[in-house]
C-alpha positions in Angstrom: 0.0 0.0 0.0 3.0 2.1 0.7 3.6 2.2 -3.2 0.3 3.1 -4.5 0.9 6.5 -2.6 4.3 7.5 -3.3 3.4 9.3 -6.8 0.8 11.0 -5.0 3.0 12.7 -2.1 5.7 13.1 -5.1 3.2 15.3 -7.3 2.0 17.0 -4.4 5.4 17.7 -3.1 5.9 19.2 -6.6 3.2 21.1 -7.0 3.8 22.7 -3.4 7.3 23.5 -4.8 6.0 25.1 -7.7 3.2 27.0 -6.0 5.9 28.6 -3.3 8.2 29.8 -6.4 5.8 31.1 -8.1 4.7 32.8 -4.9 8.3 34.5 -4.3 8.9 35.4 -7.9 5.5 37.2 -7.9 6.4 39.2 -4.1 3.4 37.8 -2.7 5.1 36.3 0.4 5.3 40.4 1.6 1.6 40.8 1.5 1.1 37.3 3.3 4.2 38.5 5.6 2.1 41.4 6.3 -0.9 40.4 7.1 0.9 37.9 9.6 3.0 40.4 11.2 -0.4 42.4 11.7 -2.4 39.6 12.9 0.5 38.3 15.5 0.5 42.4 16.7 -3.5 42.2 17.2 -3.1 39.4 19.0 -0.5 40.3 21.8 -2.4 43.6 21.7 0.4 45.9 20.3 -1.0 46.8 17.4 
C-alpha cells in the first residue's frame, strides 16, 4: 500500500514546490508577511 501513494505525495510535493516559487517570484510572500506580522501584533495587543 505504501507504493500506490508515493506518486501521490511526489506530485503534491511538486506542485507545493511550484506554487511557493511562483509565490516569491510574484512578491506575494510580503503581502502574506504582512498580514501575519499584523495579525500576530493584534493578537499580543500591540498593534
Amino acid at each position: 500500500m505504501k507504493d500506490k501513494r508515493m506518486p501521490l505525495r511526489l506530485i503534491i510535493l511538486a506542485a507545493a514546490v511550484v506554487l511557493i516559487v511562483v509565490g516569491l517570484f510574484d512578491n506575494s510572500f510580503k503581502d502574506v508577511w504582512s498580514k501575519a506580522v499584523m495579525i500576530c501584533m493584534e493578537c499580543i495587543g500591540i498593534g
